[in-house]
C-alpha positions in Angstrom: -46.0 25.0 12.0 -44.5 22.1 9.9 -44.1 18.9 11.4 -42.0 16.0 9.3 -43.3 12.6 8.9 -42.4 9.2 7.0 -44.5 6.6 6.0 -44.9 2.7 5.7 -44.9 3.0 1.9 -41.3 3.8 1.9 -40.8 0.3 3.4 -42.6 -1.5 1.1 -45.5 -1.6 3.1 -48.0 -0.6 0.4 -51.4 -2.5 -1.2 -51.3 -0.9 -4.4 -47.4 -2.8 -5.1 -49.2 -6.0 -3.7 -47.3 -5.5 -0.8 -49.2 -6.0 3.1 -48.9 -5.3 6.4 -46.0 -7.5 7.8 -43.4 -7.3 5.1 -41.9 -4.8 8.2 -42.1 -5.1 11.7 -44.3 -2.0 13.1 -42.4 -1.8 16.3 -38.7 -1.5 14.7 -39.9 1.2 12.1 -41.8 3.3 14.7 -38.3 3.5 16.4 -36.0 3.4 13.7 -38.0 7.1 12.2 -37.9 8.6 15.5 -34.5 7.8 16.0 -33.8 9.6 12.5 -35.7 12.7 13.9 -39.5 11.8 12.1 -42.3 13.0 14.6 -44.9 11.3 12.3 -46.4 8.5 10.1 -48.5 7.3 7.8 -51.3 4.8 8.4 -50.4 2.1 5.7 -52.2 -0.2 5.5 -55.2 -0.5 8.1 -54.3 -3.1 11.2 -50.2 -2.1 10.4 -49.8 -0.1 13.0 -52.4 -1.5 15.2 -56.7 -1.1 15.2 -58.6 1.4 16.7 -58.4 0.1 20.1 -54.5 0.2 20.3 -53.0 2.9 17.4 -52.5 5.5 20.3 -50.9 3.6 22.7 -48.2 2.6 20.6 -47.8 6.2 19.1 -47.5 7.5 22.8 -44.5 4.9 22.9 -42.1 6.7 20.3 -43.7 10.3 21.0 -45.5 9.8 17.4 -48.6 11.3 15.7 -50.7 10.0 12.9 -49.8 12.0 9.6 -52.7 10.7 7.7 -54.3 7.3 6.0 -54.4 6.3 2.4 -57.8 5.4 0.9 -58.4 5.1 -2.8 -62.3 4.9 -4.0 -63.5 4.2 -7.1 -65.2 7.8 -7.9 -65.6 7.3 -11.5 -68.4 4.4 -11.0 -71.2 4.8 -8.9 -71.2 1.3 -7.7 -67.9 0.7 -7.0 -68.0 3.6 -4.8 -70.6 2.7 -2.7 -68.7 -0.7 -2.1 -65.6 1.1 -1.5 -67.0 3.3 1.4 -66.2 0.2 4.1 -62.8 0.3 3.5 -63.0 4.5 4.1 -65.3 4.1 7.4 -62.5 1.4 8.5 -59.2 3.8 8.3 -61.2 6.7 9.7 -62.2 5.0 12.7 -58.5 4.3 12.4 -57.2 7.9 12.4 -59.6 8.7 14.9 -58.2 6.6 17.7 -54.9 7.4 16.7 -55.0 11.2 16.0 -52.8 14.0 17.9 -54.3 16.3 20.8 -52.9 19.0 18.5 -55.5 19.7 16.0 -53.2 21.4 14.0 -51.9 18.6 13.0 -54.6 16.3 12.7 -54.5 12.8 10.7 -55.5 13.7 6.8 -57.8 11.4 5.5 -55.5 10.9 2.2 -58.5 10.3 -0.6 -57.4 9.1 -4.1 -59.0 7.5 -7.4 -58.5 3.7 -7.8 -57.9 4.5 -11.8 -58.4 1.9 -14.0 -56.5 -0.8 -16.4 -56.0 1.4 -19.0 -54.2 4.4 -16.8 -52.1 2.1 -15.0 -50.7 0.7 -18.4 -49.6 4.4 -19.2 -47.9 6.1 -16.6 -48.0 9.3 -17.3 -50.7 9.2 -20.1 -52.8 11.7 -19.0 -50.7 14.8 -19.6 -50.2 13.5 -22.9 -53.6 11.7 -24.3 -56.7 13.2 -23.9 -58.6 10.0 -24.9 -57.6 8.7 -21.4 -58.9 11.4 -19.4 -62.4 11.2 -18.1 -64.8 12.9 -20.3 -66.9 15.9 -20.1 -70.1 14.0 -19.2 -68.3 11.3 -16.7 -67.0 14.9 -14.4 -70.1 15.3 -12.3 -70.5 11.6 -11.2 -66.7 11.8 -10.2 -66.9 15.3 -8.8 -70.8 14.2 -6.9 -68.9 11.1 -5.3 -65.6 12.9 -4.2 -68.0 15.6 -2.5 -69.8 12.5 -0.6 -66.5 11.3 0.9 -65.5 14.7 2.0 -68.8 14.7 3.7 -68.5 11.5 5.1 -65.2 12.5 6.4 -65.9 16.1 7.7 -69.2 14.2 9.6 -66.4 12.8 11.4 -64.4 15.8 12.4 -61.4 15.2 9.9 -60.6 17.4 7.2 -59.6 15.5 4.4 -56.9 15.7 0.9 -56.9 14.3 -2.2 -54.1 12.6 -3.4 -53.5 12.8 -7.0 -52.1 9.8 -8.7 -50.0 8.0 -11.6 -52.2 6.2 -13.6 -55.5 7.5 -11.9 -58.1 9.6 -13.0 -56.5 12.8 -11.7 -53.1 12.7 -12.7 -52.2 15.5 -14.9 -52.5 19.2 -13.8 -55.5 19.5 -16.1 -57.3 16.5 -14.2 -56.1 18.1 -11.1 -57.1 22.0 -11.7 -60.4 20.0 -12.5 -61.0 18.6 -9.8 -59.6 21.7 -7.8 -62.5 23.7 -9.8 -65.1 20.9 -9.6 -65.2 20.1 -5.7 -63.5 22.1 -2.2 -61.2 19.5 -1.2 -58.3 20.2 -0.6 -54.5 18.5 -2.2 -51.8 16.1 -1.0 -49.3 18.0 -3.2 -47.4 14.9 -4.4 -44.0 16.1 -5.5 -42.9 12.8 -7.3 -46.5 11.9 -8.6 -46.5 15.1 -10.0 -43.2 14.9 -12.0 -44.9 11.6 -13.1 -48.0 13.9 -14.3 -46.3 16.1 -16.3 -46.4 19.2 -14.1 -44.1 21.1 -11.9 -43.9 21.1 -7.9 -42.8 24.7 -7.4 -45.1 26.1 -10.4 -48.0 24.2 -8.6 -47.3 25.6 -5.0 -47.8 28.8 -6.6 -50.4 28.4 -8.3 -52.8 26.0 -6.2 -51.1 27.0 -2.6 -54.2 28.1 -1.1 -55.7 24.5 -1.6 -52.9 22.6 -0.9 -53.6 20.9 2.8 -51.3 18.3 2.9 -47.4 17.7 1.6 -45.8 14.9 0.3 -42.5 15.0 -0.6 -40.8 12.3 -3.2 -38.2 12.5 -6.0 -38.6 10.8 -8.7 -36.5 10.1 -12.2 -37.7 11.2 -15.3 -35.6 9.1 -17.7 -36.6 5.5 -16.0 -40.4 6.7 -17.0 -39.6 7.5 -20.4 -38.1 4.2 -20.5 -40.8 2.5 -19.7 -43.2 4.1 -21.4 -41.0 3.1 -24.0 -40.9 0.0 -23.7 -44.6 -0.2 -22.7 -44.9 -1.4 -19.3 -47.1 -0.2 -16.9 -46.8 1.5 -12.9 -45.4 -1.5 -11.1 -42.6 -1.7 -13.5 -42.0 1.6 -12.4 -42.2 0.6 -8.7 -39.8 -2.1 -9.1 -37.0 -0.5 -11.1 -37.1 2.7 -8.3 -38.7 5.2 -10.1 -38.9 7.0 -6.6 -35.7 7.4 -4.9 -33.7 9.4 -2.5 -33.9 12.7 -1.9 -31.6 14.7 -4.0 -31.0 11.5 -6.6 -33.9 12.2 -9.1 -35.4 15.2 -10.6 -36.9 17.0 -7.7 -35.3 20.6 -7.5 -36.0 20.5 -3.7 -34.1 23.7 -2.5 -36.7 26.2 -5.0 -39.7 23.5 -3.4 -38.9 24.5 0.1 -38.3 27.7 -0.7 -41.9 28.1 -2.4 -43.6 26.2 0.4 -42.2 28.5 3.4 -43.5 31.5 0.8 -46.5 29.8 0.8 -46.7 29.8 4.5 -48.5 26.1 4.1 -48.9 24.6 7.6 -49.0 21.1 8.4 -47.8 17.9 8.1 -44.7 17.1 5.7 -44.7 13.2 5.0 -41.3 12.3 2.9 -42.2 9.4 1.1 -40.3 6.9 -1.2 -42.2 4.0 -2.7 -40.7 1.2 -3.2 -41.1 -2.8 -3.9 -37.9 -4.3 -1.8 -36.1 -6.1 -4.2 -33.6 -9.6 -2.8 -30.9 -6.8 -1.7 -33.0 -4.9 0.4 -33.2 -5.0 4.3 -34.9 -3.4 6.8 -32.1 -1.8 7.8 -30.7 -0.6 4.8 -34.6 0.7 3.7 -34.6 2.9 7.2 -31.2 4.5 6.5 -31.9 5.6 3.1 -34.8 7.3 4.9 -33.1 8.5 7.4 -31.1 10.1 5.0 -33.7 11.6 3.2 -34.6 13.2 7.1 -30.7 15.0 7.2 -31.1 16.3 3.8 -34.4 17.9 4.5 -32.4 18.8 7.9 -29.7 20.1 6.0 -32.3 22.9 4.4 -33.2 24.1 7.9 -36.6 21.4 8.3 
C-alpha cells in the first residue's frame, strides 16, 4: 500500500529557488524516473507537466500517477491569503485532471506557509527563538485560514497535507504539534525539513503517525546548516551549497525511518525528494542518476 514517487524539485524545477518550469525537459524526466522504477511524481510547478486538459495523457504514457502539488499560501495575513487562493484553485484543477483511478492513491494537495523575510533569514530559527514564532494571538487567523483551504480542497474531492517548512511559520515541532492541535489536516512528514526544524523523523512517526497522510523522504546535513547559520545567510544559501543530498550521505538514519513507518502501517504515496539549485556541473543526466540512486537504496531496504 506504498507506492514510490520523485519529484520535479529534485531537478531543480522548483519556484521557491527561483527556478521554473523548463530548466528540465518534462518528457525526458517522466521517462528517466520510470526507468529507475518511480511510479509517481510531483506536480512542480503548475503548466510543468502539462494543464488540465493534457496532465493525464502524458502520465498514461510512462504508466505514471500524480503524487501531489505544492501550494504555499500566506496563512498568517488575511489578505494575502485571499490573493493566494488563485494560485490553489489553479493546481487543484491541475491534480484533478491528472489524478489516478486508484483513490488510494490520490494526488495530495501539498499546502504550506509562504513564511516571511525574517524566517527565511534563519533557517532553523524556530526551534531555537521563540521571538520568531507566531504569537499566541496571530494562532487563530493562521489556524481559521488553513481550515478554509482544507475546505476548499475537500469541496473538491481531495484530501489534502500540510507541508511543514524551513523558514515558515510551522517549522519546528512546537509550530507543528500546534498546528496538529489547532486544525484536522493532516502532514507531509518532511524528513529533511524536519532535521532542519530541529526535530527527529522516527520520534515524529511515533508520535504524530495517525496524522501523518503524506511522506516525503530527504536527507539532509546538519553541519552545512550550522555553517550557515553561522555565517548568517539565509535558505537559498542552503539550497545552493546542497544542504539536501542523497540518500544515505547526510544525517537521515533511514533504516530506523522505514522501519517506524511500516510499524506505522502509514499508506500512501512515498515521494523521495532532493532539492536542489543545479550548479555549472550539473546535467540532466547526472541530476536523474543521483535519483535513481536514491530509488535502489530505498530498493535496497525492500521499497
Amino acid at each position: 500500500m506504498i507506492r514510490v514517487a520523485n519529484a520535479p524539485v529534485s531537478f531543480g524545477v522548483f519556484d521557491l529557488a527561483g527556478r521554473r518550469a523548463g530548466q528540465a525537459d518534462a518528457e525526458a524526466l517522466l521517462e528517466g524516473l520510470r526507468e529507475g522504477g518511480y511510479t509517481g511524481i510531483d506536480l512542480g510547478p503548475v503548466g510543468f507537466l502539462g494543464d488540465a486538459g493534457d496532465v493525464r495523457s502524458r502520465l498514461d504514457r510512462v504508466g505514471m500517477d500524480l503524487a501531489g502539488g505544492w501550494i504555499d499560501l500566506r496563512f498568517s495575513d488575511d489578505d494575502g491569503f485571499v490573493d493566494d487562493l488563485p494560485g490553489l484553485d489553479a493546481v487543484l484543477d491541475v491534480l484533478i485532471a491528472g489524478a489516478s483511478a486508484d483513490p488510494a492513491f490520490a494526488p495530495r494537495p501539498t499546502l504550506a506557509c509562504s513564511g516571511s523575510p525574517r524566517r527565511e533569514a534563519r533557517p532553523g530559527g524556530g526551534a531555537t527563538d521563540p521571538a520568531l514564532r507566531l504569537a499566541d494571538r496571530d494562532w487563530s487567523r493562521f489556524a481559521g485560514n488553513v481550515q478554509r483551504a482544507l475546505d476548499r480542497c475537500r469541496e473538491r474531492g481531495l484530501e489534502p497535507t500540510f507541508h511543514h517548512h524551513a523558514c515558515t511559520y510551522v517549522e519546528a515541532p512546537v509550530e507543528i504539534e500546534r498546528l496538529l492541535e489547532s486544525t484536522d489536516v493532516g502532514i507531509c512528514l518532511d524528513t529533511g525539513h524536519l532535521l532542519l526544524g530541529g526535530g527527529d523523523p522516527v520520534t515524529a512517526v511515533r508520535d504524530w503517525g495517525s496524522r501523518v497522510n503524506h511522506l516525503h523522504v530527504k536527507d539532509v546535513r546538519i553541519d552545512m546548516l550550522r555553517q550557515v547559520v553561522a555565517e548568517g545567510a539565509g535558505m537559498r544559501t542552503l539550497w545552493e551549497r546542497g544542504v539536501f543530498c542523497a540518500l544515505g550521505e547526510g544525517d537521515l538514519d533511514l533504516l530506523d525511518l522505514l522501519s517506524a513507518v511500516r510499524e506505522s502501517g502509514y499508506a500512501g504515496w512515498l515521494v523521495v525528494e532532493q532539492d536542489v539549485v543545479p550548479g555549472p556541473g550539473d546535467t540532466f543526466e547526472s541530476l536523474l542518476s543521483t535519483q535513481n540512486a536514491n530509488r535502489e537504496t530505498l530498493r535496497r531496504w525492500g521499497w
